[in-house]
Structures are given as C-alpha cells and as structure tokens.
C-alpha positions as CSV (number, residue, x, y, z in Angstrom):
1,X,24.3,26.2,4.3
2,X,20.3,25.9,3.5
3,X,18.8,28.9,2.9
4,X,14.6,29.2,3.3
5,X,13.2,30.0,0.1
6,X,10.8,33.2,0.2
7,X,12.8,33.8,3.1
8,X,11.1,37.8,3.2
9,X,7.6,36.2,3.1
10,X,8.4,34.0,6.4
11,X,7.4,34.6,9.8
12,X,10.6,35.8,11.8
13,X,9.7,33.4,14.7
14,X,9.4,29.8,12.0
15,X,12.8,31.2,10.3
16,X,14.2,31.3,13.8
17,X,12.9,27.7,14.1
18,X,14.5,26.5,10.7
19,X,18.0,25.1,11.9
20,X,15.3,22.9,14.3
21,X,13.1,21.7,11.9
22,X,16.0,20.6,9.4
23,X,17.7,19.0,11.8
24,X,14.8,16.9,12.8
25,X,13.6,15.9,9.1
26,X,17.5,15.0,8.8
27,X,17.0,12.5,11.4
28,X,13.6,11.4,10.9
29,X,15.2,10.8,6.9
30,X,17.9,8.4,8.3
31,X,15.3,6.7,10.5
32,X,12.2,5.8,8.7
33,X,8.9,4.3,10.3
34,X,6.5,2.7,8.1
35,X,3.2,2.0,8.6
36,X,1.4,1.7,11.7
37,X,4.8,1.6,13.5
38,X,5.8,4.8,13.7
39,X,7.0,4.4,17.5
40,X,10.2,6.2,16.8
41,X,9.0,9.2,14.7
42,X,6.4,10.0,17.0
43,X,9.1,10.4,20.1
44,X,10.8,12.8,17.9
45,X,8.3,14.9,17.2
46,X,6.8,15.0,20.8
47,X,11.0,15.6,21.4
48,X,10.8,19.0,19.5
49,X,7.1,20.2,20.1
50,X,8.3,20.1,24.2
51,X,11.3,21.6,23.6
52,X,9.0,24.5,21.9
53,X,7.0,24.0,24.7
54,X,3.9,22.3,22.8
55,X,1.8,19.8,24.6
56,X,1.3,16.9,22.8
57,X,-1.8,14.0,23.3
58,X,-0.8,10.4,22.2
59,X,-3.7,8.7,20.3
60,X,-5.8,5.5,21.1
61,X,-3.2,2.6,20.4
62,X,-6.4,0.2,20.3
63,X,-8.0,2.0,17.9
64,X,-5.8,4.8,16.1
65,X,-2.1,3.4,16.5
66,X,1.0,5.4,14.9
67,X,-0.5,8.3,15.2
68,X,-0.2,12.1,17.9
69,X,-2.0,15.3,18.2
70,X,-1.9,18.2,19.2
71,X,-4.6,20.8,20.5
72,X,-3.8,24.4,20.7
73,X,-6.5,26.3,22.3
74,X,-6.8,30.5,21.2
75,X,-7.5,33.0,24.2
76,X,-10.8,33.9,22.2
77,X,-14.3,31.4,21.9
78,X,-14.5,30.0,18.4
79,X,-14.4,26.9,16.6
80,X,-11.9,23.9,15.9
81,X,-10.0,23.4,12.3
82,X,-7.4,20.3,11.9
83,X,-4.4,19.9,10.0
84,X,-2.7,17.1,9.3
85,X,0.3,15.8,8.2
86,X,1.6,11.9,7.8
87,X,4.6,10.4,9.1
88,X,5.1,7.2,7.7
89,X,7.6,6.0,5.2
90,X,7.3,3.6,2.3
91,X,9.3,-0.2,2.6
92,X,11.5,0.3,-0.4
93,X,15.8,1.3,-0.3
94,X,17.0,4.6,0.1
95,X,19.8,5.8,-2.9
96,X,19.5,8.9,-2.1
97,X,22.8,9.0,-1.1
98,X,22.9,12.1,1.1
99,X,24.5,12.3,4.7
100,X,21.1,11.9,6.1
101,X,20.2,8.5,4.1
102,X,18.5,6.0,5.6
103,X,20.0,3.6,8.1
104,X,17.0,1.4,7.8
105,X,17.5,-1.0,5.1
106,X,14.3,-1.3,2.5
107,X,12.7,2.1,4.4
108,X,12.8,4.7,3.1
109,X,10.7,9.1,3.2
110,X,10.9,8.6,-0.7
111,X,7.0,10.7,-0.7
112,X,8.0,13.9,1.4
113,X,6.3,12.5,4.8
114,X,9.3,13.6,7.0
115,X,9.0,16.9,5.6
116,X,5.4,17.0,5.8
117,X,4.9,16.3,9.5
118,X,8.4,19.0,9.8
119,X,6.5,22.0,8.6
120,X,3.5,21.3,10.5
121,X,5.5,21.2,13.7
122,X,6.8,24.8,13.2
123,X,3.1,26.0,12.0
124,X,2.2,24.3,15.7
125,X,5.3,25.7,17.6
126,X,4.2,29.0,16.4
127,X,0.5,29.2,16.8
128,X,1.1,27.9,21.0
129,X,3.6,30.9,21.3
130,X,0.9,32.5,19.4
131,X,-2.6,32.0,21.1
132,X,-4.6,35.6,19.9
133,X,-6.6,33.7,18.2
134,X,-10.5,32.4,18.6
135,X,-11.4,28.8,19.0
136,X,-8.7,26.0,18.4
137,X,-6.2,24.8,15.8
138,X,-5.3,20.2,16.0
139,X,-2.5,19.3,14.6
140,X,-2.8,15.3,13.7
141,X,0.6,13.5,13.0
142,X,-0.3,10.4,11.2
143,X,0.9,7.3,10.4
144,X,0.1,4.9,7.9
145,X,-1.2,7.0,5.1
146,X,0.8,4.9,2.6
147,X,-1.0,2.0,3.4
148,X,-4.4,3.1,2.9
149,X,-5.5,2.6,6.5
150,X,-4.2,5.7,9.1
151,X,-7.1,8.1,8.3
152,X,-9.3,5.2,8.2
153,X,-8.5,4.4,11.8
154,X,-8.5,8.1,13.0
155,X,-12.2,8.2,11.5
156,X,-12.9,5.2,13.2
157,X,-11.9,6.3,16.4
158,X,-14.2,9.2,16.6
159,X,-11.5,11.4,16.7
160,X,-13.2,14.3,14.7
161,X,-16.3,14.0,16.3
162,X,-14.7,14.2,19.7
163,X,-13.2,17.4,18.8
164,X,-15.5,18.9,16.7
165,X,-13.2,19.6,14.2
166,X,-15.2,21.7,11.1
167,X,-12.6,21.7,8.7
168,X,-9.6,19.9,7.5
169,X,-6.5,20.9,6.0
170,X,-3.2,19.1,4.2
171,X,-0.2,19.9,1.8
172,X,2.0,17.7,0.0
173,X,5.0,17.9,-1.8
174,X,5.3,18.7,-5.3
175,X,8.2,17.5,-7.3
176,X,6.0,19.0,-10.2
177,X,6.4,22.2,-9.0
178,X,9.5,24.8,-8.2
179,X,10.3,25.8,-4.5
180,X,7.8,28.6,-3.7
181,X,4.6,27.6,-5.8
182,X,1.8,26.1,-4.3
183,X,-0.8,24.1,-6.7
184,X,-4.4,24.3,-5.6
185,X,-7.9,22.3,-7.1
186,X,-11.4,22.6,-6.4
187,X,-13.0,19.1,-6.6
188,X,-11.0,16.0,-7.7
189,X,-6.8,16.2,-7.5
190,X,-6.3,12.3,-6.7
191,X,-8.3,9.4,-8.2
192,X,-9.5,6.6,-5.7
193,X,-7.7,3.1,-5.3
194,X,-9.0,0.2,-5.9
195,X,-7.5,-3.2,-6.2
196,X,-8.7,-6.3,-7.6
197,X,-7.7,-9.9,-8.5
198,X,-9.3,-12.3,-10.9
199,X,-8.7,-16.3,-10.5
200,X,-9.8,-18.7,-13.0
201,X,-10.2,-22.6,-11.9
202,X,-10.1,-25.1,-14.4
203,X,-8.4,-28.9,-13.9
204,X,-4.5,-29.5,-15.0
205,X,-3.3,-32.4,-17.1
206,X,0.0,-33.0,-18.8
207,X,0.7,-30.7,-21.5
208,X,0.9,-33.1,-24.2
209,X,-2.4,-34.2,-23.1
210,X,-4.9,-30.5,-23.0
211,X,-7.6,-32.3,-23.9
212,X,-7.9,-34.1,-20.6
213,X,-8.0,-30.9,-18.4
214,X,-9.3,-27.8,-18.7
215,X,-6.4,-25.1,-19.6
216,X,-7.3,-21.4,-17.7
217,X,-4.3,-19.3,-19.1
218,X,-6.4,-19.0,-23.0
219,X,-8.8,-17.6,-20.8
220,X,-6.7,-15.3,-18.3
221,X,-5.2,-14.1,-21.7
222,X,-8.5,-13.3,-23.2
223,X,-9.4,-11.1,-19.5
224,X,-6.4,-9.8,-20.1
225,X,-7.3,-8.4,-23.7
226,X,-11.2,-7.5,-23.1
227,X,-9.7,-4.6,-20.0
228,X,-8.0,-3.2,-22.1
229,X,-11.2,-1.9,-23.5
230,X,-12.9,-0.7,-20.3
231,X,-11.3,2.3,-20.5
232,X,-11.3,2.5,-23.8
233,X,-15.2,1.8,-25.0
234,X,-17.2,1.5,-21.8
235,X,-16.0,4.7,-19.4
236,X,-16.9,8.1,-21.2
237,X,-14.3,9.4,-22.9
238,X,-14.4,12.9,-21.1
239,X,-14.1,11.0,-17.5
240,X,-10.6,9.7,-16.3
241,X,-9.8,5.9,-15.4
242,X,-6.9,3.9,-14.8
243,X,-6.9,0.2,-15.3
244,X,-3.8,-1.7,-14.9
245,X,-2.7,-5.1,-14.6
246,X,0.2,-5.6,-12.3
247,X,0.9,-8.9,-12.2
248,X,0.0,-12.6,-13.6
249,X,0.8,-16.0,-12.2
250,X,0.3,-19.6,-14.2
251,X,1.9,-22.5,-13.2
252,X,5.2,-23.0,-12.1
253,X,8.0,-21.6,-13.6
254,X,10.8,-23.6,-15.3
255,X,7.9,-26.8,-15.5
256,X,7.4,-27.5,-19.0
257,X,4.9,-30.2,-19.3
258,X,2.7,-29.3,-16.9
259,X,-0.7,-26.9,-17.7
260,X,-2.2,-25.8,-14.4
261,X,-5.2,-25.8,-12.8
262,X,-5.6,-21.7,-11.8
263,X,-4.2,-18.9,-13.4
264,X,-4.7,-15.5,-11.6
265,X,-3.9,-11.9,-12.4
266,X,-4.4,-8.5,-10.8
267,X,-3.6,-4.9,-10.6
268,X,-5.0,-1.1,-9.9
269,X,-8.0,0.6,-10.6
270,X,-8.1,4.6,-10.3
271,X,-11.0,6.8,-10.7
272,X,-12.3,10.4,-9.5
273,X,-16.0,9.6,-10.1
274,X,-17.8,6.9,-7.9
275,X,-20.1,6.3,-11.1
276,X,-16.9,4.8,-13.2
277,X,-15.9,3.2,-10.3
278,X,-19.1,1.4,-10.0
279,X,-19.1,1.1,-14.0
280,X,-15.4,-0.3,-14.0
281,X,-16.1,-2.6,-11.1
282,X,-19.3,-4.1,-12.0
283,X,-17.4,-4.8,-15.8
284,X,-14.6,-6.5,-14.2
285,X,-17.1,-9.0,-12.2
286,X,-19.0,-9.4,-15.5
287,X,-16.1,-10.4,-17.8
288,X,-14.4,-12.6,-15.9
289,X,-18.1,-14.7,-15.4
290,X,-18.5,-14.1,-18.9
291,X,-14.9,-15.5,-20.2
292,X,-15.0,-17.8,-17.3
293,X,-18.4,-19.3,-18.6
294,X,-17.2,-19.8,-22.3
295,X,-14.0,-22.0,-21.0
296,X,-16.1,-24.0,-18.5
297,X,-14.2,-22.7,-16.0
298,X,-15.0,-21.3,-12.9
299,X,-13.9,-17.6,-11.7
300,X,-13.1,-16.2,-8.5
301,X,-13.0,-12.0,-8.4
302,X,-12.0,-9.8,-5.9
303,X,-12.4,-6.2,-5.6
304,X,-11.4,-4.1,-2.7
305,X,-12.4,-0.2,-2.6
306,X,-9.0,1.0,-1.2
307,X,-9.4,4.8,-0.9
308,X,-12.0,7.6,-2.1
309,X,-10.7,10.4,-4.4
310,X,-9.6,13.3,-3.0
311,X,-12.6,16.0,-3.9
312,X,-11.4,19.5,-2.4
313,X,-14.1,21.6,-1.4
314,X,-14.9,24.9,-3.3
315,X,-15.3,27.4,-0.1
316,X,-12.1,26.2,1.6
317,X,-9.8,26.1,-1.7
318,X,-10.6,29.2,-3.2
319,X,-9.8,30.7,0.8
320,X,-6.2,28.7,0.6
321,X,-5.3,30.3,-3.1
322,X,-6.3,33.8,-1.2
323,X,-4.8,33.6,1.4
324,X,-1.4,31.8,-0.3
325,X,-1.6,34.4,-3.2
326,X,-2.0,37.5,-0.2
327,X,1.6,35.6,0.8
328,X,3.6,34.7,-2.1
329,X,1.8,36.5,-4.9
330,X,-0.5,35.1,-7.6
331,X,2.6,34.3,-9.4
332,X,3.5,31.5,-7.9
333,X,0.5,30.3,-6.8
334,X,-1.1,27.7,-9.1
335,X,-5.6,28.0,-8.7
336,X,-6.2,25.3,-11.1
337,X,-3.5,22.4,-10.5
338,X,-3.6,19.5,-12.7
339,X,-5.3,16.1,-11.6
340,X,-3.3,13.1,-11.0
341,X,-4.1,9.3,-10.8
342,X,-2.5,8.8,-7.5
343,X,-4.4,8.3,-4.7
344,X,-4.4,10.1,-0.9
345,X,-6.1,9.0,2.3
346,X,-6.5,12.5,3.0
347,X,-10.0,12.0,1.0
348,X,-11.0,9.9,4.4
349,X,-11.4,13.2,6.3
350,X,-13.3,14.6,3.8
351,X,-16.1,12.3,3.7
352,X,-17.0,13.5,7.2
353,X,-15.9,17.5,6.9
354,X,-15.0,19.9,4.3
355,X,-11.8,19.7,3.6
356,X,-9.0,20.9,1.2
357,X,-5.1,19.4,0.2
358,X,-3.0,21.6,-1.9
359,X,0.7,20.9,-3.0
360,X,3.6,22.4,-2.4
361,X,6.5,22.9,-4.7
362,X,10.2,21.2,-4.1
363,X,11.8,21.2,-7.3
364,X,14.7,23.0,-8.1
365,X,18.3,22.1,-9.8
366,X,19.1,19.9,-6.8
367,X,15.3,18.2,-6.4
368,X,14.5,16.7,-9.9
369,X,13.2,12.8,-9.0
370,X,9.6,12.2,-8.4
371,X,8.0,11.1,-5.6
372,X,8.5,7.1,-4.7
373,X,11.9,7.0,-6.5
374,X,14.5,5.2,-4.5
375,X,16.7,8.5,-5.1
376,X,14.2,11.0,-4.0
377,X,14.7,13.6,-1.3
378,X,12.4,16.4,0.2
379,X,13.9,20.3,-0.2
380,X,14.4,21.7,3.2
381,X,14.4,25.1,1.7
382,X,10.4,24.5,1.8
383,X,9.7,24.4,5.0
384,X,9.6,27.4,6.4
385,X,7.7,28.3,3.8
386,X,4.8,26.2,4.2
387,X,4.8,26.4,8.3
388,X,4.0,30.3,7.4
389,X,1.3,29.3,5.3
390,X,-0.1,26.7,7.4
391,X,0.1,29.6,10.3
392,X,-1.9,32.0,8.0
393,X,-4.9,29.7,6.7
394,X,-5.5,28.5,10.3
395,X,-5.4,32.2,11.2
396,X,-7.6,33.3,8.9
397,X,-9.9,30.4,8.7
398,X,-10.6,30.7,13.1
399,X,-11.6,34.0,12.6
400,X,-13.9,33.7,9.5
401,X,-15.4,30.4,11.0
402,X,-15.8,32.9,14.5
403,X,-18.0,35.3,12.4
404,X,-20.2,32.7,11.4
C-alpha cells in the first residue's frame, strides 16, 4: 500500500483524495499523450475534477490545442494567480516495468507530467470545496511543454490577459531530491534552448579525384573543432553555456569513392543569460562564414531560439520557501537549489508575469533514475504533499495580493 509522505503535514480533505489521485496518474502512466494531442488525458482529468465537483473550461483548439482550465472563483473580491501543470508525455518506450507501464508503444510520463497535472487536481478539488478565499485561483492543464510550444500557444492566445492572471506558479519533480524537500531559486534554475544547424556546400567528385570538387567534411571537421572553444575562450568564464553537437551527416554511408557535395552538423545550445546567447549565436554565424570562406565553400546556418530561461522572480520565491518552510520545516526545504542546463517552457509565462517554479523531491530507495530515462517513474507518495502546498501558496498569495 502507498503511504503519503509528510502524511501529518497534509490537509485531511487532499489525504482523503489520495486513493483518487493515484489511481488516475496510474492510468494516465499507462496511457500517455504527447504533444499537442493530449485528447485522452484531458477527458481524464475533466473525469475526476467533476466527480470532485470542479468545473472545468476547455481551451481554444484553434489557437491553444491540448490544453484545460480551470477557474475557481473565492467568496471574497481580489485578484487572480495561475498555476500550472503540463500533461504531455515524451515519444520514447516505457521500461519501467510497473503494473501501470505504458500501453502506448514509444510514449512514455518518463519527466513526472502525469504526476504534475495529479497534484494540481487535488490542490483544485480542494480550493472549490474551499472558496473563503478573495479573488480567484486558474488551474491550466497543459500540453505540449516537451516540445517547446504549449505555453507558447497559451501566451498567444491571450489567455493571461483575458484573465488577468498577476502571478504564475509551477513545481516539477525532482529526482535530485528525497520525498518531502522542495528546491527553490531566485533568478535562473533552467538555461534557454536553442538549436542550430550548420551546412557547408561545396561540389562532389570521385574520391580518387579531390582535386576536381570541392570536399566540405575538412571544413565541417574544422567547425567542429573551433566550438569547442566558444565556451571555452569567448563566454566569461563565471557565466554558464552549453554547446553541443548532436549529430553530423556526410555522404552516404557504406559509398567509398564518392566525396559529397554538403556536409551538415547540428546540436543544442543552453544559456541563462540573453547576452551569451546573443554572444554564442552571433559566433556560430561567424565561424561557419569564416571556415566556409577559407574552403571556397558556401555555408548555410540556422539558429532557432527555442525557449527563454527560466528566471524566478525574487518576491514570489522567497514567499514559496516561507510558506513551504511554515509547512515542512526549513529542513527540508532547499532556498538556494542548484541551476541546471535543461530547459522549461514555464519561462514563457514569465515574460508576461512574475512568476516562480520550484522542484519537488521524488527520490527515495524505490525512485533512483533521472528524469527522461526509459525506466523512470514518478513517486505517488508526493502528491499529497505538493497538492497541500500548492493549496497553501495560492492561499496565502490571494490574500497578500488582496492587501495590496
């Protein structure tokens, strides 16, 4: 049997709720929706928040598909917060091999999402059985997150402008961390995404012939060689960056004779500041002209700005590690959590409000693989947990925000 951890810090009405909410991450684990296409996962948690008797509004499908809300209006004036959680899975297979594995060949909740959008559907359950509070708490289910795009399109949409939402809120779990801590950070946790290709265009000839054509792979290999000191001679040592190369593609494989007329290569670029992003960029474009131009080859670069950083603001996160220490204690409550490379479309939200993510510890003897590992699981024990916090920052918050 799963037993909540912190199970004396809970509220008794989200412990009452816990057979419910594992049960439906159990079922959302063995049927994943990725992307966009999150028809399924959305009828299950519009399934649960009416049998908790939580109305539920169903988003724009022309301009913010895969994703639902809810609005739970207080009995007292005040002013709107959202939270929100994301639903979407990741198109890899499932080893997890529990009873609740997934049924869904190459999909797979290996990143938490079906426990993410779990505890925010008890912290929603309670606060409509719960309305003595001013102004109004939205819950937003969305989807796509993995791909970069699902808090784009809610942006897009209006949707926080329509509600007049002031302040937004997310957790994540935390395979870093044991069951019952919670890591907080002002300013940058995740690094932005960025990806980028680089194509060089010469002519192909025979291979016993070199002369005749003009060979790009010397100079993919010398691109190759002159990123590797981005990082390490142009960004300032005292700033973060990540640049990777992920893949590279000459000719065709198993043809020996043949030297080709493109080579290409590509990969990830993550940063926390937008100045190294612009400096890493704008050194990408300018090596590959460069290298391109000593070769008498042409080069074709593309660079896509995938996702900001995540940059937690002060006021909000230093009211979360309150509130969460006033809860658990400051002993498990981490106010200074490590930064982290990955990247989170959570920082979407807060380019148009303040906003704050923190991260919720999973890990224990039976939760030891990392997030996007084909063997990964979320800990049920968890959620309770994190509804009850959820339920006492949007408690707090509504009040504070109804002073102001």
């Amino acid at each position: 049997m799963i037993e909540p951890v912190s199970k004396d810090k809970c509220l008794p009405e989200i412990l009452a709720l816990f057979p419910d909410l594992i049960a439906h991450r159990h079922d959302i684990h063995q049927h994943p929706d990725c992307g966009f296409e999150t028809q399924r996962t959305i009828g299950k948690i519009k399934e649960f928040l009416e049998k908790h008797n939580v109305s539920s509004k169903d988003m724009d499908d022309a301009t913010c598909p895969g994703s639902l809300f809810v609005e739970i209006k207080g009995n007292l004036p005040g002013k709107t917060i959202g939270f929100r959680a994301d639903i979407d899975a990741l198109k890899m297979k499932d080893k997890s091999e529990k009873e609740w594995t997934s049924k869904i060949d190459g999909h797979a909740h290996a990143c938490g999402h079906d426990g993410h959008q779990t505890w925010l559907m008890g912290a929603a359950a309670y606060m409509a059985e719960h309305r003595d509070f001013p102004g109004t708490l939205v819950c937003l289910f969305q989807g796509a997150e993995e791909t970069g795009k699902g808090a784009e399109s809610v942006v897009k949409s209006g949707f926080l402008d329509k509600y007049n939402i002031q302040e937004m809120y997310a957790a994540h779990d935390e395979p870093f961390l044991k069951k019952g801590e919670v890591g907080f950070k002002v300013g940058h946790l995740q690094a932005a995404s960025d990806s980028f290709a680089v194509k060089f265009i010469g002519a192909g000839t025979h291979g016993g012939r070199p002369h005749q054509g003009m060979d790009p792979i010397p100079a993919l290999s010398e691109m190759y060689l002159a990123m590797q000191t981005i990082v390490s001679r142009k960004v300032d040592p005292l700033e973060s960056a990540v640049v990777s190369v992920c893949f590279m593609n000459a000719g065709t494989l198993g043809t020996y004779n043949v030297l080709p007329g493109e080579a290409v290569m590509g990969g990830t670029v993550r940063t926390f500041l937008p100045e190294v992003r612009d400096l890493v960029e704008n050194t990408i474009k300018r090596m590959a002209e460069g290298i391109a131009l000593a070769h008498g080859l042409k080069a074709e670069v593309t660079y896509e700005r995938l996702i900001s950083s995540v940059n937690n603001d002060e006021r909000l996160t230093k009211e979360g590690v309150r509130i969460a220490q006033d809860l658990l204690g400051k002993d498990k409550i981490y106010p200074d959590f490590k930064p982290f490379m990955s990247s989170e479309d959570f920082s979407v939200y807060q380019e148009k409000v303040p906003g704050t993510i923190c991260r919720i510890g999973i890990s224990d003897e039976n939760h030891t693989v990392p997030l996007h590992n084909p063997k990964f699981d979320f800990n049920d024990e968890v959620l309770a947990l994190a509804s009850t916090l959820f339920v006492k920052i949007a408690q707090e918050r509504l009040n504070a925000l109804s002073k102001e």
